[in-house]
mmCIF file of the N, C-alpha and C atoms, coordinates in Angstrom:
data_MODEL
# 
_entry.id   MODEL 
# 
loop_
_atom_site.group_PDB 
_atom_site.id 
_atom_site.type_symbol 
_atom_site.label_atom_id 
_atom_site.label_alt_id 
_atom_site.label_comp_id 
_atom_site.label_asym_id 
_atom_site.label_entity_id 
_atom_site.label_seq_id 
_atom_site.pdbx_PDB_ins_code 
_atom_site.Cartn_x 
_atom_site.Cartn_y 
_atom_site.Cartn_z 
_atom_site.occupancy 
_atom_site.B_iso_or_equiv 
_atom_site.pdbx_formal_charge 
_atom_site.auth_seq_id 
_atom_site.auth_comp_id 
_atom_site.auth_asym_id 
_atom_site.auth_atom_id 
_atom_site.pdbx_PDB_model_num 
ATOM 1   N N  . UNK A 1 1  ? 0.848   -1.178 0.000  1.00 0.00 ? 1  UNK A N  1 
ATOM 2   C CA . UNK A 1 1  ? 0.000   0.000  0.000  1.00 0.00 ? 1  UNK A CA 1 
ATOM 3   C C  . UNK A 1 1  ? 0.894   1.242  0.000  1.00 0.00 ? 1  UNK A C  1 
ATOM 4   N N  . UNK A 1 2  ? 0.380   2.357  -0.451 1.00 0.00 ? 2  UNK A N  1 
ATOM 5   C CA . UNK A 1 2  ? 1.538   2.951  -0.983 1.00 0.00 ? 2  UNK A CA 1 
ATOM 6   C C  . UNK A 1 2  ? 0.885   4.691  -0.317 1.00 0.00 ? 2  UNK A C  1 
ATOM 7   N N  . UNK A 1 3  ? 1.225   5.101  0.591  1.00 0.00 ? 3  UNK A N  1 
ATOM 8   C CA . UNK A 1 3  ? 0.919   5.817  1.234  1.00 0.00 ? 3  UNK A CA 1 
ATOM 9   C C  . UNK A 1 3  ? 1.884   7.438  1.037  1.00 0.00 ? 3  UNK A C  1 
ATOM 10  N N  . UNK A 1 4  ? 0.923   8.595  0.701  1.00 0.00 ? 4  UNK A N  1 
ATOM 11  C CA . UNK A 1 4  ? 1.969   9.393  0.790  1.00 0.00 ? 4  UNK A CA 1 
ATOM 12  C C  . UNK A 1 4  ? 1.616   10.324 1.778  1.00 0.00 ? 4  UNK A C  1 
ATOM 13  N N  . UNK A 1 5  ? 2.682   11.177 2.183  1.00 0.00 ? 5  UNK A N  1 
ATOM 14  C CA . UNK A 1 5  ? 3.025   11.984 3.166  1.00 0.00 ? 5  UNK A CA 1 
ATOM 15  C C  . UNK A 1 5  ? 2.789   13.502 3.132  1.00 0.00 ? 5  UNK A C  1 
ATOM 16  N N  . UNK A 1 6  ? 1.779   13.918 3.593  1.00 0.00 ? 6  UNK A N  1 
ATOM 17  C CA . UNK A 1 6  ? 1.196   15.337 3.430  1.00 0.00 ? 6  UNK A CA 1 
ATOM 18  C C  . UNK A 1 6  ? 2.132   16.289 3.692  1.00 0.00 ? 6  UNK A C  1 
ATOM 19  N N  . UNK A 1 7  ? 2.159   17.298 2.617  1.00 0.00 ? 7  UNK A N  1 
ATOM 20  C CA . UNK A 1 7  ? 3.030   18.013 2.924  1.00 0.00 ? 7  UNK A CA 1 
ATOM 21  C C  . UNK A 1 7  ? 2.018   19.588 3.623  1.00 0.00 ? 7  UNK A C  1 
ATOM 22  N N  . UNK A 1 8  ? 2.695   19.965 4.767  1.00 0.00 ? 8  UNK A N  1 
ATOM 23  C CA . UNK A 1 8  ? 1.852   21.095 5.241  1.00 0.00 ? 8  UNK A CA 1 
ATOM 24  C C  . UNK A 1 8  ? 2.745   22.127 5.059  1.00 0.00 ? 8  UNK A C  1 
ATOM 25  N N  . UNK A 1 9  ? 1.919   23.478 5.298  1.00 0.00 ? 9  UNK A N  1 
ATOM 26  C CA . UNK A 1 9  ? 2.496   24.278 5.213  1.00 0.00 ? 9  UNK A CA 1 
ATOM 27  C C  . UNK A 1 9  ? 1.577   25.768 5.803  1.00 0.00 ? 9  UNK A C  1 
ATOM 28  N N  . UNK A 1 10 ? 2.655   26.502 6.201  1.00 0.00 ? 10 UNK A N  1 
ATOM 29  C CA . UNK A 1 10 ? 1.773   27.466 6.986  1.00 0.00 ? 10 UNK A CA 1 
ATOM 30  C C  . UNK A 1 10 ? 1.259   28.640 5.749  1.00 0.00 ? 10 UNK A C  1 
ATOM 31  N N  . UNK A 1 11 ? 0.593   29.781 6.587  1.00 0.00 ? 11 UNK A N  1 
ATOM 32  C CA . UNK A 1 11 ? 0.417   30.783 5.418  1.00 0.00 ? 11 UNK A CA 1 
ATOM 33  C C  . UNK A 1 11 ? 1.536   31.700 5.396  1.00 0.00 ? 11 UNK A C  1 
ATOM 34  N N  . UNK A 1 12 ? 1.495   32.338 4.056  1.00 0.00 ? 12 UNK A N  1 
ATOM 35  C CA . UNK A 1 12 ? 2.637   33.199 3.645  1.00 0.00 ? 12 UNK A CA 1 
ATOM 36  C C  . UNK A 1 12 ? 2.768   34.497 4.968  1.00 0.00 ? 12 UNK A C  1 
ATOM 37  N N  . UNK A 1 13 ? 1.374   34.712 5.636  1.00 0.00 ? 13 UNK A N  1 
ATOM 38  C CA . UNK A 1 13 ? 1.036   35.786 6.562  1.00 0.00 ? 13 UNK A CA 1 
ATOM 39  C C  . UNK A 1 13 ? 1.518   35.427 7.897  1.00 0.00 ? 13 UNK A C  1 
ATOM 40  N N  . UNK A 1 14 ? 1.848   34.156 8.295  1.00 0.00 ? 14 UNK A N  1 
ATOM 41  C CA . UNK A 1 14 ? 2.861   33.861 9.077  1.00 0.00 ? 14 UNK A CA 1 
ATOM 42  C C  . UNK A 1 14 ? 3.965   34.095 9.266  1.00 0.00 ? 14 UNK A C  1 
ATOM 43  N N  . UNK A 1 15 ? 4.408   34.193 10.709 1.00 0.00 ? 15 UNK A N  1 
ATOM 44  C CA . UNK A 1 15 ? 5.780   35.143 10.874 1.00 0.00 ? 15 UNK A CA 1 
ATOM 45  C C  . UNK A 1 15 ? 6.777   34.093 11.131 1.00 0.00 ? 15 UNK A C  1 
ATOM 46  N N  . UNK A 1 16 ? 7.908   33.954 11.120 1.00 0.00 ? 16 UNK A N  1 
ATOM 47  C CA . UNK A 1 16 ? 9.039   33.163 11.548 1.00 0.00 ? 16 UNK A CA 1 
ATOM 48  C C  . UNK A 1 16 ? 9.055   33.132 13.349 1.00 0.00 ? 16 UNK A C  1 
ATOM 49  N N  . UNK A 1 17 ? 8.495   33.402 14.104 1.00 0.00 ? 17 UNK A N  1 
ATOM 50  C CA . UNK A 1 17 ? 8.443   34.067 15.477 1.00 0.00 ? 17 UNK A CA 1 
ATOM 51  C C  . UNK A 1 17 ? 7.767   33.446 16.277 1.00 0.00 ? 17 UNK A C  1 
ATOM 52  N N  . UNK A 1 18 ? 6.860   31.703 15.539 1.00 0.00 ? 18 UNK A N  1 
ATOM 53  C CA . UNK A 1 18 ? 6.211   31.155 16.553 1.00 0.00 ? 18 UNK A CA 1 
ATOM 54  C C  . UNK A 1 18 ? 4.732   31.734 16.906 1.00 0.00 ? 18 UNK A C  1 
ATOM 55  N N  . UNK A 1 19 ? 3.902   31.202 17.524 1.00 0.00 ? 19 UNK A N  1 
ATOM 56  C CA . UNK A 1 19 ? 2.732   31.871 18.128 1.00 0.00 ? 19 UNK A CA 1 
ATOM 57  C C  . UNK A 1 19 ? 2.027   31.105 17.744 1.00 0.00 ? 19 UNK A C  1 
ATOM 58  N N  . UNK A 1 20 ? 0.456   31.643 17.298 1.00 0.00 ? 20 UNK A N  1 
ATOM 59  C CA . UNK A 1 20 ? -0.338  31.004 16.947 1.00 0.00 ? 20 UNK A CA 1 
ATOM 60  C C  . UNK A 1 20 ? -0.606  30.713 15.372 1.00 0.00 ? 20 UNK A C  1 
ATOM 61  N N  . UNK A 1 21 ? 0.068   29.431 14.940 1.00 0.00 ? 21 UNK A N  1 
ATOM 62  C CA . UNK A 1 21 ? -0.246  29.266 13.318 1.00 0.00 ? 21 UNK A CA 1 
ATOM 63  C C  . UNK A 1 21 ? -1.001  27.952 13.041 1.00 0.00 ? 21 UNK A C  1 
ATOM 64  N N  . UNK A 1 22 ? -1.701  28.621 11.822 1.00 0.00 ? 22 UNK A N  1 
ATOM 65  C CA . UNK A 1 22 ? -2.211  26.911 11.384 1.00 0.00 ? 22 UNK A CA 1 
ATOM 66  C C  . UNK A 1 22 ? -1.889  26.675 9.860  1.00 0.00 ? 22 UNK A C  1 
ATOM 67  N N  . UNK A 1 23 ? -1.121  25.456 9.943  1.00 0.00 ? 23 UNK A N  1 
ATOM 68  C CA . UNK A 1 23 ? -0.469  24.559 8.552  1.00 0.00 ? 23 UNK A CA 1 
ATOM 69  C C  . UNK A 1 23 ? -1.892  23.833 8.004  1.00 0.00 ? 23 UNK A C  1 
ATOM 70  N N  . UNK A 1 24 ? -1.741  24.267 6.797  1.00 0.00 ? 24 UNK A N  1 
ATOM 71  C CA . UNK A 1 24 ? -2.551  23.457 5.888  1.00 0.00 ? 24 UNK A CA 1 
ATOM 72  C C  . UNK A 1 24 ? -2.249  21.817 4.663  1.00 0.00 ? 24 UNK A C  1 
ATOM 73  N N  . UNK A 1 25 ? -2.452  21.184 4.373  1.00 0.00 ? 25 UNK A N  1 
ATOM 74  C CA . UNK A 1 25 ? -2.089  20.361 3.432  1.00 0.00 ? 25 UNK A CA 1 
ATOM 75  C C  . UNK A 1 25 ? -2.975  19.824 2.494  1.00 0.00 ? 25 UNK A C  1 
ATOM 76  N N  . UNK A 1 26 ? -2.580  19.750 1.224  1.00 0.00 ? 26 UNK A N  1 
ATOM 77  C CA . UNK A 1 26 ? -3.854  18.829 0.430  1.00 0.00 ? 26 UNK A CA 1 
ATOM 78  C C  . UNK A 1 26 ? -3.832  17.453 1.025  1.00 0.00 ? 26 UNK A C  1 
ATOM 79  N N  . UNK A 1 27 ? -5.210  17.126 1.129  1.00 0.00 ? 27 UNK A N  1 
ATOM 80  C CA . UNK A 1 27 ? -5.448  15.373 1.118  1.00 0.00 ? 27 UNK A CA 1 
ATOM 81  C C  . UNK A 1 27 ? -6.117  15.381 0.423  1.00 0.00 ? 27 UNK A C  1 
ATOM 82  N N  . UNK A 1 28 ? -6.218  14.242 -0.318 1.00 0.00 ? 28 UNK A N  1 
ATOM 83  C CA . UNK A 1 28 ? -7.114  14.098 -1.699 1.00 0.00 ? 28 UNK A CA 1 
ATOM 84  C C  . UNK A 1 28 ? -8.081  13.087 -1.253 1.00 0.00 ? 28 UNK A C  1 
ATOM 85  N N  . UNK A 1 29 ? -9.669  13.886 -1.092 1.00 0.00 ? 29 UNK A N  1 
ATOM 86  C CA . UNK A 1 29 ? -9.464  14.725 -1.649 1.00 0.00 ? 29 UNK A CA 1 
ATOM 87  C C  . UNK A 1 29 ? -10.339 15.674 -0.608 1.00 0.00 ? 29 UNK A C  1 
ATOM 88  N N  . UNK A 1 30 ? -9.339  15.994 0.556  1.00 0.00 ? 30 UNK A N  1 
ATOM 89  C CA . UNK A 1 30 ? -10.175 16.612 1.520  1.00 0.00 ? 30 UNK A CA 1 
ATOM 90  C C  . UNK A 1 30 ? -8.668  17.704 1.570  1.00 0.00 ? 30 UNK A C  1 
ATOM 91  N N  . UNK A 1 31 ? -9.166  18.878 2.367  1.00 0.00 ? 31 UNK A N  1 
ATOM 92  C CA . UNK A 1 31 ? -7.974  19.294 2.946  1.00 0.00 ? 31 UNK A CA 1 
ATOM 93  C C  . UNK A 1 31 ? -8.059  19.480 4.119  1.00 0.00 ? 31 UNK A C  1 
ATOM 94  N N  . UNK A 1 32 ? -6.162  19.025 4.889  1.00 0.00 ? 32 UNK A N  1 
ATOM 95  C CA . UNK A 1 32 ? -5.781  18.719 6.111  1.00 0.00 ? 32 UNK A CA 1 
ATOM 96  C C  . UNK A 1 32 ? -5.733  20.660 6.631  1.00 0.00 ? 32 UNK A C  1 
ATOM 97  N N  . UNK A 1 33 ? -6.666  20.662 8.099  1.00 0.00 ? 33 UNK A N  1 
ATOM 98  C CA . UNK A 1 33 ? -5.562  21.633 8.814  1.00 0.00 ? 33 UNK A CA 1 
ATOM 99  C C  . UNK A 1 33 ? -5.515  20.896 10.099 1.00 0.00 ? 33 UNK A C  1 
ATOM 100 N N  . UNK A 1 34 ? -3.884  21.709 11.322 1.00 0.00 ? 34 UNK A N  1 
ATOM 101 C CA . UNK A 1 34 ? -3.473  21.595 12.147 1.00 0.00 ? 34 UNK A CA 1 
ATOM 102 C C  . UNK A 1 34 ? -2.896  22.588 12.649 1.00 0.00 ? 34 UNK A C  1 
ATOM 103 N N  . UNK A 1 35 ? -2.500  22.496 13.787 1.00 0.00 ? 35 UNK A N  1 
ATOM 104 C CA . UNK A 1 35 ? -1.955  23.889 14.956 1.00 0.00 ? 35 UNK A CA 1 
ATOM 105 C C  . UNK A 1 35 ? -0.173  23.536 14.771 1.00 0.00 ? 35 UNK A C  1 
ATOM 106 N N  . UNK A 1 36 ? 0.378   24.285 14.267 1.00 0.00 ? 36 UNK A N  1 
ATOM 107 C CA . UNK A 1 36 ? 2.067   24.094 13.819 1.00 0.00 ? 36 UNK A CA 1 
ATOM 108 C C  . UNK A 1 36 ? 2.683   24.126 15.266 1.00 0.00 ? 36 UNK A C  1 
ATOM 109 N N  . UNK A 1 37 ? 1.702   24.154 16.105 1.00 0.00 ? 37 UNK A N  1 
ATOM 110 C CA . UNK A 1 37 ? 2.516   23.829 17.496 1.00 0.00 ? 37 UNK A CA 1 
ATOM 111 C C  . UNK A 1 37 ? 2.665   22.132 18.010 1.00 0.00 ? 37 UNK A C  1 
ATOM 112 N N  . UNK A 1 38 ? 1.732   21.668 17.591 1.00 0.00 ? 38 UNK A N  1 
ATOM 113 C CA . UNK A 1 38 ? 0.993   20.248 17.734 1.00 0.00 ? 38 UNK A CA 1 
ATOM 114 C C  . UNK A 1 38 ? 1.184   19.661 16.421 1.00 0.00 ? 38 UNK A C  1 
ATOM 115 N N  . UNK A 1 39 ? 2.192   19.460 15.682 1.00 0.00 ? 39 UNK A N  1 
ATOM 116 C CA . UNK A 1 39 ? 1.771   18.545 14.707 1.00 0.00 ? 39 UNK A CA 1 
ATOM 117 C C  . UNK A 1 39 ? 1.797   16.883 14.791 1.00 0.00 ? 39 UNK A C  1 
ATOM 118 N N  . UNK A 1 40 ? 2.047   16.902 15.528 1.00 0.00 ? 40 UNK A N  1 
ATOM 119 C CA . UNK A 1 40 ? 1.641   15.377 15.761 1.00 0.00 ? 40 UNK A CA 1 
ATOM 120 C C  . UNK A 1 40 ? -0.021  15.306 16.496 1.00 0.00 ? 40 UNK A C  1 
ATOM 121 N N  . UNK A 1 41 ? -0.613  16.357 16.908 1.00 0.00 ? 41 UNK A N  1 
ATOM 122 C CA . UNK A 1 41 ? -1.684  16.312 17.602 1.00 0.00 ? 41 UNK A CA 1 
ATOM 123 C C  . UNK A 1 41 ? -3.367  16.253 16.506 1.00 0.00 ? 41 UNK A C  1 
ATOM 124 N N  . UNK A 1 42 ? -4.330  16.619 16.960 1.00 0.00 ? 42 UNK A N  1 
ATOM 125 C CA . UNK A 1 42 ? -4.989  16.181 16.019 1.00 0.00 ? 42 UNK A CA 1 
ATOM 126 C C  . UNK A 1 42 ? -5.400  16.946 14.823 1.00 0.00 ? 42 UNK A C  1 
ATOM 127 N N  . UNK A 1 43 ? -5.744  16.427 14.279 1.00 0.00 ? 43 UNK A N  1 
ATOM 128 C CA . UNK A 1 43 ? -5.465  16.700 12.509 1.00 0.00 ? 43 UNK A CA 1 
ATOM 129 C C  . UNK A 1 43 ? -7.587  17.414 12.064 1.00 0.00 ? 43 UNK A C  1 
ATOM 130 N N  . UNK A 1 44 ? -7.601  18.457 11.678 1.00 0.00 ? 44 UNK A N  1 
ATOM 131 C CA . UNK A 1 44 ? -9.339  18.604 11.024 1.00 0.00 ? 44 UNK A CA 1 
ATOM 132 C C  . UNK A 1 44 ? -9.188  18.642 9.884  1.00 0.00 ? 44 UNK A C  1 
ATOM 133 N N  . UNK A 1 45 ? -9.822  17.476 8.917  1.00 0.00 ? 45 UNK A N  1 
ATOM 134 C CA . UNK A 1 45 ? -10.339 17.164 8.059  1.00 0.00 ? 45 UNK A CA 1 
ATOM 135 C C  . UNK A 1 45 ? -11.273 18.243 7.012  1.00 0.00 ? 45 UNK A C  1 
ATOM 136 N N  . UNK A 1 46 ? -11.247 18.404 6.074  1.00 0.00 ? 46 UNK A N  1 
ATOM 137 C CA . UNK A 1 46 ? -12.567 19.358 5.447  1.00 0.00 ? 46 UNK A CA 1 
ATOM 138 C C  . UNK A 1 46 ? -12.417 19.107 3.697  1.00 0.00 ? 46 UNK A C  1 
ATOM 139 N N  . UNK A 1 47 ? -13.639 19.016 3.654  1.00 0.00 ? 47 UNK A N  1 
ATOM 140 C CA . UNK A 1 47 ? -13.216 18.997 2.191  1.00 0.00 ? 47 UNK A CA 1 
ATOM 141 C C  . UNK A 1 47 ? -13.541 20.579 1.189  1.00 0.00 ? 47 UNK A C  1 
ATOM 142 N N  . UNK A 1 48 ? -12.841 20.413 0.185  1.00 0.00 ? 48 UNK A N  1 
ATOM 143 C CA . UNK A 1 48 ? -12.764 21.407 -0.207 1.00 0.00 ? 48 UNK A CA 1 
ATOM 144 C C  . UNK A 1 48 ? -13.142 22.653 -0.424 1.00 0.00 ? 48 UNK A C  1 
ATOM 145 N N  . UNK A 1 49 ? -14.971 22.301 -0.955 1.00 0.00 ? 49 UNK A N  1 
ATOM 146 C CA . UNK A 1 49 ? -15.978 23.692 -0.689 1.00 0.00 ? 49 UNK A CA 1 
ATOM 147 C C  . UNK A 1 49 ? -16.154 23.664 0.662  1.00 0.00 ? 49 UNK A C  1 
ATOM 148 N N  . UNK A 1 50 ? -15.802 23.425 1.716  1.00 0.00 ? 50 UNK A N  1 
ATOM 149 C CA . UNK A 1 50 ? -16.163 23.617 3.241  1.00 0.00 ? 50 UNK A CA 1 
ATOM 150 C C  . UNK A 1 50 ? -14.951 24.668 3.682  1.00 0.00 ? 50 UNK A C  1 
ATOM 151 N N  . UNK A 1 51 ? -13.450 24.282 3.150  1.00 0.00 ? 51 UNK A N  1 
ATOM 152 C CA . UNK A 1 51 ? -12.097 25.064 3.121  1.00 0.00 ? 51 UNK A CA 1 
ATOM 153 C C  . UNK A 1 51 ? -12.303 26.294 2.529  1.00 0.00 ? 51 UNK A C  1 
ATOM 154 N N  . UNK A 1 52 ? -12.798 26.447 1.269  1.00 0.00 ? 52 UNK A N  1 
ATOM 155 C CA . UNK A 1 52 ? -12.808 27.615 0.333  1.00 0.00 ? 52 UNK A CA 1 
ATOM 156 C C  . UNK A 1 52 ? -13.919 28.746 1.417  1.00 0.00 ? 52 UNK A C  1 
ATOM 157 N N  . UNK A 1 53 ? -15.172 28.013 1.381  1.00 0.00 ? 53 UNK A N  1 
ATOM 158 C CA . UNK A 1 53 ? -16.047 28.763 2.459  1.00 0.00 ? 53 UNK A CA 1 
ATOM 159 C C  . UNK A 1 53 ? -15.763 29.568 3.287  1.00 0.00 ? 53 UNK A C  1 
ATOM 160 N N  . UNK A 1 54 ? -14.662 28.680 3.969  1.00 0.00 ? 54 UNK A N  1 
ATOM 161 C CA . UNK A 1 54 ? -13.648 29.579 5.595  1.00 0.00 ? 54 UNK A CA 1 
ATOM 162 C C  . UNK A 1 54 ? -13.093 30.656 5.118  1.00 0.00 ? 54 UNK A C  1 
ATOM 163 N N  . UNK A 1 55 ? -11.943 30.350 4.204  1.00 0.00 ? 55 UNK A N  1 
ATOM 164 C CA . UNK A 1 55 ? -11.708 31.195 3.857  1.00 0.00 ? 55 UNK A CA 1 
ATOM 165 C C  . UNK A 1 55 ? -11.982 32.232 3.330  1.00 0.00 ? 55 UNK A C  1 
ATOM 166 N N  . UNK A 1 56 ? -13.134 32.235 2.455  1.00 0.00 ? 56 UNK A N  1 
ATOM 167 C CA . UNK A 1 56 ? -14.015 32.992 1.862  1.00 0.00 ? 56 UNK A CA 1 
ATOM 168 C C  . UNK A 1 56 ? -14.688 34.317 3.314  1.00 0.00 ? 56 UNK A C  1 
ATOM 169 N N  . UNK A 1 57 ? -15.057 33.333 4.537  1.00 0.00 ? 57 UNK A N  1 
ATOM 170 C CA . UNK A 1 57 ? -15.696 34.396 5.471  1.00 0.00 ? 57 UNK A CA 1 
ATOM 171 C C  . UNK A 1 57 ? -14.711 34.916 6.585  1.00 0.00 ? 57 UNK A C  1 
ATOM 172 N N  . UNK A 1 58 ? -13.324 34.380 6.465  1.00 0.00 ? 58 UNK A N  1 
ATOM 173 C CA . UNK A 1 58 ? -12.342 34.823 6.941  1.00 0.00 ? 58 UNK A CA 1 
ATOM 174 C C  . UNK A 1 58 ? -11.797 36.164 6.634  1.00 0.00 ? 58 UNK A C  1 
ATOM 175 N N  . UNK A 1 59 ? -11.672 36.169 5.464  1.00 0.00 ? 59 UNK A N  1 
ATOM 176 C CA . UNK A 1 59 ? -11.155 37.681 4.588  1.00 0.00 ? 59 UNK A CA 1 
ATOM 177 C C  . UNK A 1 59 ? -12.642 38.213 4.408  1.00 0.00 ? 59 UNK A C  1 
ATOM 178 N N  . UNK A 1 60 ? -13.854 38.018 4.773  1.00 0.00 ? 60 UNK A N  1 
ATOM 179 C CA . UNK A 1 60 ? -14.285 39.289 4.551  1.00 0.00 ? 60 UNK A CA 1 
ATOM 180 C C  . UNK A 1 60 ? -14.264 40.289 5.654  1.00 0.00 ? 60 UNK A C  1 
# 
């Protein structure tokens, strides 16, 4: 079985300085977020129009 390894990543609006960030990753075909403090901790699931949504009412 051939398993691959999510790659996360924080946002560009993130500072080098620690605090509060959250890393994102594609899973196909959901996308992964997590707290870049905890990455071994637990993982929220969403799929895509549920992700776009957030973001969508985030920036307004």
């Amino acid at each position: 079985m051939n398993h691959l390894v999510p790659q996360w990543r924080k946002s560009t609006y993130s500072s080098g300085e620690g605090g509060e960030c959250v890393e994102v990753a594609a899973l196909a075909p959901e996308v992964g977020l997590r707290d870049s403090k905890d990455p071994d901790g637990p993982h929220l699931h969403v799929t895509r129009p549920v992700f776009a949504e957030l973001l969508a009412r985030l920036k307004a």
